[in-house]
C-alpha positions as CSV (number, residue, x, y, z in Angstrom):
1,X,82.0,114.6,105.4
2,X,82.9,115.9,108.5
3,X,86.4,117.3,109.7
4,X,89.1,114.4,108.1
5,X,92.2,114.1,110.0
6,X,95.1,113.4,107.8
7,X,97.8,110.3,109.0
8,X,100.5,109.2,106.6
9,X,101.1,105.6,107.6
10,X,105.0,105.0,107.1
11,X,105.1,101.2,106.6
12,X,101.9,100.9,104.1
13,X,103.4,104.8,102.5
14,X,100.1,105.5,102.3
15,X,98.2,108.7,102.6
16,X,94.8,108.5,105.1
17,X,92.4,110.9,106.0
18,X,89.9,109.6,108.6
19,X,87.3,110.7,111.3
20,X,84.5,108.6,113.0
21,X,82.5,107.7,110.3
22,X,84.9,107.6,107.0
23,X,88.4,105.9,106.7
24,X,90.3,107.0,103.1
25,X,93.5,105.9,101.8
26,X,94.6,108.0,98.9
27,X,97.8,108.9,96.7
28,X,99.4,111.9,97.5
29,X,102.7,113.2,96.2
30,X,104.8,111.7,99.5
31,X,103.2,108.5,99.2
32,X,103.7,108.4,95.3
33,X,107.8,109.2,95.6
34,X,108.0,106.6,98.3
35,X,106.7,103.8,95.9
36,X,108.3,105.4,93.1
37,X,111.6,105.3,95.1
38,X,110.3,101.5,95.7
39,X,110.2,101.1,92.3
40,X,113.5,102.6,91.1
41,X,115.4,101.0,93.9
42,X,114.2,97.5,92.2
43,X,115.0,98.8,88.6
44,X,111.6,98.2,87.6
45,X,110.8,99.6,83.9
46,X,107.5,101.9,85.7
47,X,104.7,102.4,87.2
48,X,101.1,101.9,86.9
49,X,98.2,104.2,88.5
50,X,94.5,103.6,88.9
51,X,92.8,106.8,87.5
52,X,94.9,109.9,86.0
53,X,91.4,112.0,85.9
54,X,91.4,112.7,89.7
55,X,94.9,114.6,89.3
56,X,93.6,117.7,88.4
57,X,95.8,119.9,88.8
58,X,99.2,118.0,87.3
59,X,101.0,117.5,90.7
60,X,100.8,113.4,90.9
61,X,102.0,113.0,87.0
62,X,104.8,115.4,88.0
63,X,106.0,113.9,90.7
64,X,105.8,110.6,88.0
65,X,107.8,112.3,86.0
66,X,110.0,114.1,88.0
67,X,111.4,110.9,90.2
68,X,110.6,107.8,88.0
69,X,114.3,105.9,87.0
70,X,116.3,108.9,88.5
């Protein structure tokens, strides 16, 4: 890849990192609190995430566990 520029789209609360060639739209932890805070708001019983794998180092499932129903 070349040089990705990150964008954090505030409607969609979406993470992006793009350049010429390559467009990606990602979880990161401020786009994870924002639906989380979706989802509490709604008093929905949790949440529901595509691949745990790619969170190597723990800070997605933290941020899970650290906002989810609060």
């Amino acid at each position: 890849f070349n040089k990705m520029t990150y964008y954090f789209d505030d409607v969609a609360k979406a993470a992006i990192l793009y350049n010429d060639d390559w467009f990606i739209s990602y979880e990161d932890p401020q786009a994870l609190k924002a639906k989380i805070e979706y989802i509490n708001a709604l008093d929905l019983a949790g949440i529901m995430f595509w691949q745990l794998a790619s969170d190597n180092t723990g800070e997605l499932l933290a941020v899970i566990a650290n906002n989810l129903n609060k």
